[in-house]
N, C-alpha and C positions, 0 to 999 in steps of 0.2 A: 473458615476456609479461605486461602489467601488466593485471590487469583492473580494467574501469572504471564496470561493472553488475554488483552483486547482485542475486539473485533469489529471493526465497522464497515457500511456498505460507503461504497464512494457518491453517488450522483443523490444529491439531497443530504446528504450528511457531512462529510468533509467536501467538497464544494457542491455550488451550483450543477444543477444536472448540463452535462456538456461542455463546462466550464473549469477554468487554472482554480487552481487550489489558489486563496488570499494567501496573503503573509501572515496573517495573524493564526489561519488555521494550521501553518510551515511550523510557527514557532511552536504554535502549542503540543502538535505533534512530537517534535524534535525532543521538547521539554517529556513527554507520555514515554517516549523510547528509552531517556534515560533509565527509567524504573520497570518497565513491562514492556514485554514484548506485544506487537503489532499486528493485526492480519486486516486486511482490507478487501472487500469481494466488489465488483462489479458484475454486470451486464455485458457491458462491453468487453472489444479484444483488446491486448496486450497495449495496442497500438495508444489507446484511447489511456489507459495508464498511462502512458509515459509523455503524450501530451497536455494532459490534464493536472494528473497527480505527482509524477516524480517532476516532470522540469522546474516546478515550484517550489522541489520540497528541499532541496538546499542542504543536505545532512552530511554528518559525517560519518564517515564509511564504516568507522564501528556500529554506530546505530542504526544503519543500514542494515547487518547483520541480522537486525533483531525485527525487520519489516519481510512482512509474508503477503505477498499478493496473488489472489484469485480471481482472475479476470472471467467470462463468459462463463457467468452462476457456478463459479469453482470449477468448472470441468478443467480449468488448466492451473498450475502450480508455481511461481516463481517464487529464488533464495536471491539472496547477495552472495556473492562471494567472487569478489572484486573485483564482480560485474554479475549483471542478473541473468542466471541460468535456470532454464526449462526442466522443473522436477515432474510432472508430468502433463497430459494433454488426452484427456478422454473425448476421441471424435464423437458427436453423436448421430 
């Protein structure tokens, strides 16, 4: 069976809990996007992605396409599409 979604948790996995994403973990990423698509879940809000994990991650906008983010334990949904828009947001 070939899989065709990766998925990983952000804090302790691609960086330090509360912390930039390295270069080395930007590249390796970038290099994952090229072949399979991406989904990353945190804890945390949107806010906390995009200081953490996207400022660092340096991509190009194709490969964006193929990165799927779930911030606060999935209850909310973010695409690319040439720029990151809100697919959904379950209040609890």
């Amino acid at each position: 069976m070939v899989k065709n979604l990766i998925v990983f948790d952000l804090d302790g996995t691609l960086a330090e809990s509360k912390s930039e994403m390295d270069s080395e973990m930007s590249l390796l990423l970038q290099e994952l996007l090229k072949i399979k698509s991406v989904a990353v879940m945190s804890g945390g809000k949107y806010q906390q992605f995009q200081k953490q994990f996207l400022k660092s991650l340096n991509c190009e906008e194709h490969l964006l396409k193929k990165l799927f983010l779930f911030p606060t334990c999935a209850t909310q949904f973010y695409k690319y599409e040439d720029d990151w828009i809100k697919v959904y947001s379950e209040e609890l």
